[in-house]
C-alpha positions in Angstrom: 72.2 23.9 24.3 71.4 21.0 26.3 69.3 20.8 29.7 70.6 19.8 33.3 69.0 16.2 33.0 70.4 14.7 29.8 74.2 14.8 29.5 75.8 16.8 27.0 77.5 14.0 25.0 73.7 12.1 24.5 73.1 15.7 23.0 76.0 15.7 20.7 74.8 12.0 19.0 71.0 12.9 19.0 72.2 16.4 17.0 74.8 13.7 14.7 71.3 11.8 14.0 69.3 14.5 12.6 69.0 14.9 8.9 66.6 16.9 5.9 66.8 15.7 2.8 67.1 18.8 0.7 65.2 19.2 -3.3 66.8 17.3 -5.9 67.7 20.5 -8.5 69.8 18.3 -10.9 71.6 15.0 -11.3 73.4 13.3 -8.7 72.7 11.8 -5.1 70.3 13.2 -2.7 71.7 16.1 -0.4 70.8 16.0 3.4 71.3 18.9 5.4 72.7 18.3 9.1 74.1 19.9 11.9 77.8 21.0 11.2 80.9 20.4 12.8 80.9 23.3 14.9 78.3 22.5 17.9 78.3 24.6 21.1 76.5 22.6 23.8 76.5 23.2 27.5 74.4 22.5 30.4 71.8 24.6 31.6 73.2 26.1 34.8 70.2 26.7 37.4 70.3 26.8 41.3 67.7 24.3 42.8 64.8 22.8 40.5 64.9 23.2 36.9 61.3 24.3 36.2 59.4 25.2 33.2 59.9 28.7 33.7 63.7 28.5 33.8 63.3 26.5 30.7 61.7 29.3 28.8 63.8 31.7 29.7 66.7 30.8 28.8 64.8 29.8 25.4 63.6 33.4 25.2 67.1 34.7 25.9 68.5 33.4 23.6 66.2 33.2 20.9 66.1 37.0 21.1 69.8 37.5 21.7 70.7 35.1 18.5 68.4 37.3 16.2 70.7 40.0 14.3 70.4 43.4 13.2 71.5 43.9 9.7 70.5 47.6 10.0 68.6 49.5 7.3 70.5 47.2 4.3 67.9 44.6 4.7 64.7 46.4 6.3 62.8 46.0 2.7 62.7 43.2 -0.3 65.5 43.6 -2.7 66.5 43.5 -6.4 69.8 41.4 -7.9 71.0 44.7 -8.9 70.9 46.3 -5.0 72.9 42.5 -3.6 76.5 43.8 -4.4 76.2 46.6 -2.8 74.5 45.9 0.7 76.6 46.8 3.4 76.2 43.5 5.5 78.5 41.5 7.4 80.2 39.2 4.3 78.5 36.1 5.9 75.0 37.7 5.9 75.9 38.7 1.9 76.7 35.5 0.7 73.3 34.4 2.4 71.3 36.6 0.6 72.9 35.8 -2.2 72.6 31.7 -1.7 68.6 33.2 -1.4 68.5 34.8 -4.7 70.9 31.9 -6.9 68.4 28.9 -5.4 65.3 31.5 -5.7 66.0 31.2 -9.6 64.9 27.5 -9.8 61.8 26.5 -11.2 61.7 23.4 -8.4 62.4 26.2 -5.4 60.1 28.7 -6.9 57.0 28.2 -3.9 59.4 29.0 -1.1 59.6 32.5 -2.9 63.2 33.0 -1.6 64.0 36.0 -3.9 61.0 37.6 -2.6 62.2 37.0 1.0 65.9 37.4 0.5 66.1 40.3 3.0 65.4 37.7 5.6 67.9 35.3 4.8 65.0 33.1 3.1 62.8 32.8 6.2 58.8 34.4 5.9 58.0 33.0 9.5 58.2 33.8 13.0 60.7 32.4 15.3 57.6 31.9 17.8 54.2 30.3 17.5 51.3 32.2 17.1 48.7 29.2 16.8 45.6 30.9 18.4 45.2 26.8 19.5 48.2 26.1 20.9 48.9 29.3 23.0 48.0 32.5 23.8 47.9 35.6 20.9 49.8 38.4 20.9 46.9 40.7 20.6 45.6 39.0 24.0 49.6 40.1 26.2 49.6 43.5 24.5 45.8 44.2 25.7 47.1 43.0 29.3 49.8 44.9 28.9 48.3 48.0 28.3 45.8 47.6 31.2 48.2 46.5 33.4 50.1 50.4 32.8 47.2 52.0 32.8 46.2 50.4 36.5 49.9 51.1 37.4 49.6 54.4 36.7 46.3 55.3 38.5 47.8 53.4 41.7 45.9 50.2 41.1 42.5 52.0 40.8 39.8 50.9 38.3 39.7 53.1 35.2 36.8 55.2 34.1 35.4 56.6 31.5 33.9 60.5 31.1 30.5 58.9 32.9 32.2 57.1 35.8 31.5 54.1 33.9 34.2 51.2 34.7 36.3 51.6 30.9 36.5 48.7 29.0 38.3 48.1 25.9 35.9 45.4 24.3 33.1 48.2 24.4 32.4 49.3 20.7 30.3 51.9 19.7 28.4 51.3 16.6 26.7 54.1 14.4 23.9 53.1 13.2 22.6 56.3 11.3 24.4 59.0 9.2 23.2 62.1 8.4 24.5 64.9 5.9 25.9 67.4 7.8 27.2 69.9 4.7 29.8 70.9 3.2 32.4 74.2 2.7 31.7 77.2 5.0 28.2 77.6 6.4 28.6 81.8 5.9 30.3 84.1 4.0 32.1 85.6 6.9 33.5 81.7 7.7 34.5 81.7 4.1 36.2 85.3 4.3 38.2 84.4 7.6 39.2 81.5 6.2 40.6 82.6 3.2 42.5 85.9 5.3 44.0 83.5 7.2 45.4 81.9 4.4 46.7 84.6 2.7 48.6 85.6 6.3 50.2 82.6 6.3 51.1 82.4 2.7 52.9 86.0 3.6 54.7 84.7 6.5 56.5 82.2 4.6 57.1 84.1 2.3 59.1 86.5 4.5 60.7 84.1 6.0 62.3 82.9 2.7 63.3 86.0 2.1 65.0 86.5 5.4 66.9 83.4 4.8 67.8 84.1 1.2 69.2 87.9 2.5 71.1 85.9 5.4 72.6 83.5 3.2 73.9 86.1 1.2 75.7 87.5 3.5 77.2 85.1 5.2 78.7 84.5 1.8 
């Protein structure tokens, strides 16, 4: 992608110019990995001023809209014996498999790529949660909850069971525990109990056997 300001060819040579040297796992010259020859860039299109806000999102767009869903294949960490068999997308498979094969090197072993094939290699988060450089996500889904919860009283301030304004920071602490027993406290408890027990034990009963009898006959 490229922005409004700087024309898409400058875009194109600074993406030629950037390269990562990769590990050195053998003999041989030093790989770098760049961008490849297939590069997609166009102008961000925006009506008037192009602000910081359009800027992030179209960032967030897309950075949500680029993030697949390999469905329930990859929802949990994997064995080598489970890889063949994933029903993936065949570009997704040989990823996962690129994960495992460079996971096996002793020189690649703190990246822990076998441990994190089902995510293609990557333990991060596409976005930052530095508590220094931004907000945390624990702080937007506490305004987000307040937020509905004024919404849906109408924009009125929420109370608590005293009329007290309700606050979320407010934390009750127990300072004392006392023994309070254990089992029933009388014999009747105990016999109730235990009659309503055997009841339900019964009804389940019968209703096996009402399936069992239907089944039968059906057949």
């Amino acid at each position: 992608m490229a922005w409004s300001s700087a024309p898409v060819s400058c875009c194109l040579r600074r993406a030629r110019q950037v390269a990562v040297p990769l590990p050195q796992l053998g003999a041989g010259p030093v790989r770098l990995a760049r961008w490849g020859s297939q590069l997609d860039l166009r102008p961000v299109q925006t009506r008037g001023e192009l602000t910081a806000e359009a800027v992030a999102g179209y960032i967030a767009k897309y950075a949500t809209k680029a993030t697949e869903d390999f469905g329930p294949a990859l929802d949990r960490r994997l064995n080598e014996c489970e890889i063949d068999g994933l029903e993936v997308p065949p570009h997704v498979l040989e990823l996962v498999r690129a994960c495992w094969r460079l996971g096996g090197h002793p020189r690649l072993k703190d990246l822990r790529l076998r441990q994190w094939a089902h995510m293609l290699g990557f333990r991060g988060h596409w976005q930052t949660k530095s508590r220094r450089y931004s907000i945390t996500f624990t702080s937007l889904r506490r305004a987000r909850a307040e937020y509905g919860r004024r919404r849906r009283l109408g924009g009125a301030v929420p109370l608590d069971a005293w009329g007290r304004e309700l606050d979320d920071q407010t934390v009750i602490v127990l300072a004392d525990w006392t023994y309070a027993g254990i089992g029933y406290r009388t014999l009747g408890d105990a016999w109730l109990a235990e009659s309503a027990a055997a009841w339900a034990r019964e009804q389940r009963q019968t209703a096996r056997e009402e399936a069992r009898t239907h089944t039968t006959h059906i057949a």
